[in-house]
C-alpha positions in Angstrom: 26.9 -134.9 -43.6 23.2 -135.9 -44.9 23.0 -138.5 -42.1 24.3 -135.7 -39.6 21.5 -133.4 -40.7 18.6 -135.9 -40.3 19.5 -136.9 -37.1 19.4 -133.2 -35.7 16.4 -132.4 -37.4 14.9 -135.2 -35.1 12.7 -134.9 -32.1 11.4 -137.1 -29.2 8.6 -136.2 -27.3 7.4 -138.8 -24.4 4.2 -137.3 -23.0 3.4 -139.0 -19.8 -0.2 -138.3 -17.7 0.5 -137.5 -14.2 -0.2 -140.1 -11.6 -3.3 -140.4 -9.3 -5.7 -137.6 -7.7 -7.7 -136.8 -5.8 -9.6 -135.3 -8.0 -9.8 -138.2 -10.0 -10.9 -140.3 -7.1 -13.6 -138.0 -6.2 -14.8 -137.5 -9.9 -14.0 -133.8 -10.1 -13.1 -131.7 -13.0 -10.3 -130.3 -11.4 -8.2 -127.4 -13.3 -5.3 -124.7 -12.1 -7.3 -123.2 -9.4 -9.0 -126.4 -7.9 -6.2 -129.5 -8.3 -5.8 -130.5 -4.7 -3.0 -132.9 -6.0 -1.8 -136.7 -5.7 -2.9 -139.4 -3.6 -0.5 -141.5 -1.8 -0.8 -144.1 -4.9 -0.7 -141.6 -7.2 2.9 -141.2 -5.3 3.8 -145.0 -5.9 3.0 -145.2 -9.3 4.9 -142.3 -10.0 7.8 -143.8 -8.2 7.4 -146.9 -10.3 7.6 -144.7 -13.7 11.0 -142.7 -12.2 12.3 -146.0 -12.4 11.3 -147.3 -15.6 12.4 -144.5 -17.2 15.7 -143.9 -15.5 16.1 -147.7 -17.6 15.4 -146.8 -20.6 18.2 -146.3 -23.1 17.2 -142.6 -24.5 17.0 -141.1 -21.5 15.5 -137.4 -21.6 17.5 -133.9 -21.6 14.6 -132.1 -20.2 11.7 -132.2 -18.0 8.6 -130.3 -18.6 5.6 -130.1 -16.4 2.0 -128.9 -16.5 1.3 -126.3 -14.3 -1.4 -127.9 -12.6 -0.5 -129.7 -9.1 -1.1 -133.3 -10.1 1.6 -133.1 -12.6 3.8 -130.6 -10.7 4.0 -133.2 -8.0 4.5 -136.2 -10.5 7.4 -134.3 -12.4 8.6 -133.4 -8.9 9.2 -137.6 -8.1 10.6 -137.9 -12.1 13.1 -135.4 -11.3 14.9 -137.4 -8.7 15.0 -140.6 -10.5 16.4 -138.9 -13.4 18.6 -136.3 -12.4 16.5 -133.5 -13.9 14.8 -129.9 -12.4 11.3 -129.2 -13.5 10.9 -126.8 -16.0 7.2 -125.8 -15.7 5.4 -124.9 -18.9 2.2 -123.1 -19.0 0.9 -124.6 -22.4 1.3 -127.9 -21.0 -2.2 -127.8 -19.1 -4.9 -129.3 -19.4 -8.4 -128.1 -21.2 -9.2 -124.3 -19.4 -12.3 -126.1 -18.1 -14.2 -122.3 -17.5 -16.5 -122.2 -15.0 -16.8 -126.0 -14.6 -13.4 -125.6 -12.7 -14.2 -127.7 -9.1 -17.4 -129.7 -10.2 -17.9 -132.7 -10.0 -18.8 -134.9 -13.2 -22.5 -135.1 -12.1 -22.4 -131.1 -11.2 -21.4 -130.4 -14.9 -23.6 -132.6 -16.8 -26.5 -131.1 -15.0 -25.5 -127.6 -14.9 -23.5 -127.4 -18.5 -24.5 -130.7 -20.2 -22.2 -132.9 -21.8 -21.2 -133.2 -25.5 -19.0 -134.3 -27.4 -16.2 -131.8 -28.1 -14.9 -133.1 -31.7 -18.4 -133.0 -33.2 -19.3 -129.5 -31.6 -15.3 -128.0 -31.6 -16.2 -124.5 -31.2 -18.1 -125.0 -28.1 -16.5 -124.0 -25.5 -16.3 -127.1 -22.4 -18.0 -124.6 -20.0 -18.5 -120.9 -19.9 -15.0 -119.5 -20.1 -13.5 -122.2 -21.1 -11.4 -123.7 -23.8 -13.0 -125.4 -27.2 -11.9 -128.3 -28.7 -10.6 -126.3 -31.8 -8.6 -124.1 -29.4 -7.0 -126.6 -27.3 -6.0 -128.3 -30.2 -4.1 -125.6 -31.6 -2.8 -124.9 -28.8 -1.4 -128.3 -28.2 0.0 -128.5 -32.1 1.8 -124.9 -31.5 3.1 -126.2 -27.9 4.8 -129.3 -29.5 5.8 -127.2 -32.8 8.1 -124.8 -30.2 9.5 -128.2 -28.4 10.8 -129.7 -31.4 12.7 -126.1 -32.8 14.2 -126.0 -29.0 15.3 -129.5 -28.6 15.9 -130.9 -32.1 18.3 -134.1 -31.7 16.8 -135.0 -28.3 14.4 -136.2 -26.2 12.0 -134.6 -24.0 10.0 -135.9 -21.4 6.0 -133.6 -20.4 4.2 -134.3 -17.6 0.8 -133.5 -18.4 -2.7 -134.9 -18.7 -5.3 -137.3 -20.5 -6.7 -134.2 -22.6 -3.4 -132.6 -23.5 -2.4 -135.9 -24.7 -5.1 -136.6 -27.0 -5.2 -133.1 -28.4 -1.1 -133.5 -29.5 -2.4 -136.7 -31.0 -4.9 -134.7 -32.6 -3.0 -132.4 -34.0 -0.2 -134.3 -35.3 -1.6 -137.5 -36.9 -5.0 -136.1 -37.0 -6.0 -139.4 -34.5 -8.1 -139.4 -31.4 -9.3 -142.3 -29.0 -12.8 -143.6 -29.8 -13.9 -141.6 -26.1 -12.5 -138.6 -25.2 -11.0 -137.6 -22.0 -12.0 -141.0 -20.0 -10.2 -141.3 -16.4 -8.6 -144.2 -18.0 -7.5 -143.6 -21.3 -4.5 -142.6 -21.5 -4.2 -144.2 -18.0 -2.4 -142.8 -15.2 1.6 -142.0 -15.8 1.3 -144.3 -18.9 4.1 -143.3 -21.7 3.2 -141.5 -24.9 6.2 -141.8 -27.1 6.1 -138.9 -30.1 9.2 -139.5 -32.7 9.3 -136.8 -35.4 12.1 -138.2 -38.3 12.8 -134.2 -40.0 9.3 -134.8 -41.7 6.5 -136.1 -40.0 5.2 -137.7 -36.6 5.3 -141.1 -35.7 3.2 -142.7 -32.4 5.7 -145.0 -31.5 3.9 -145.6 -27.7 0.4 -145.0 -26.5 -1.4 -145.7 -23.1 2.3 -147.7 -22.2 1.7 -148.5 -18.9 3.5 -151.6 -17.8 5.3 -150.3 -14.8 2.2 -150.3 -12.9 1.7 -154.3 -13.5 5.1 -155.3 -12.4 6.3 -156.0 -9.0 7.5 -153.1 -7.2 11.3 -154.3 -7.9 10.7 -155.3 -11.4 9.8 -152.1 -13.3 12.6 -152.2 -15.8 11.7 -151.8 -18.8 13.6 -154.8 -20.8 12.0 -153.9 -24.7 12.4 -150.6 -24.8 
């Protein structure tokens, strides 16, 4: 019975970043209003991660997407490789980036100026925007409601660089030496969350291998 109980007071959370934009080609800080969605090899590589993960041994009960189009269209190629609908869900977006919603990287750091959001975390990332201290929060309580809805099993977000390295924030109070690059997390890499009934463990960061391997060879063999 004690084993019993541990096990359903378990949760496993596998964030993935959505594949390749266009905004991320064209360096723009694209938000809700402004994503203007995948490219064709944004497409591919998010074919090659429907296949690694259809492999994998814990397969996910749900699918959970960003609202944003980049990651709506990413979950939208998951689903059919794993036999899941989409559930979208709103607190899976990225940073509200305000008024810097559309710019380009060069627009904002001339108009807004850059910064770095842990040492100034009350500033919001543009007028009307999100802080760092909000986002974060945000993120923690996100994950918090996951875990009470789906203890036992494993869940599978489509989402982005930021959201990613806010969870890690606010779980194991860990963040990536630079904050929201294009790169890091890289695109549809695996971010594997395991909470054992007391506490978070990273298990899998920046994972991703699919995109190295031969089109037919995406297996996954040591997961």
């Amino acid at each position: 019975m004690v084993l019993e109980k541990k096990r359903n007071s378990t949760a496993r959370l596998i964030l993935v970043r959505h594949a390749q934009s266009h905004a991320s080609v064209k360096k723009l800080i694209a938000g809700s209003r402004t994503c203007p969605g995948l490219t064709e090899l944004g497409r591919e590589q998010a074919g090659r991660l429907a296949v690694r993960l259809a492999a994998e041994p814990l397969r996910p009960q749900a699918l959970l997407t960003s609202p944003v189009r980049r990651a709506r269209e990413t979950a939208g190629i998951l689903a059919g490789g794993l036999g899941l609908a989409p559930v979208v869900a709103p607190e899976a977006r990225e940073l509200d980036f305000g008024a810097a919603d559309g710019l380009s990287i060069d627009e904002y750091q001339r108009v807004h100026g850059a910064f770095d959001m842990t040492v100034q975390p009350d500033r919001p990332f543009a007028p009307g925007g999100e802080t760092w201290n909000r986002f974060r929060n945000r993120a923690g309580r996100f994950v918090g409601g996951l875990v009470s809805r789906h203890r036992g099993g494993t869940v599978l977000v489509v989402c982005h660089a930021g959201l990613i390295v806010a969870v890690m924030s606010a779980l194991l109070d860990r963040v990536p030496d630079v904050l929201f690059t294009d790169s890091t997390p890289a695109a549809t890499s695996i971010n594997e969350f395991v909470h054992d009934g007391t506490r978070w463990h990273l298990l899998r960061f920046d994972d991703a291998r699919h995109l190295e391997a031969p089109s037919d060879e995406t297996t996954d063999r040591t997961a």
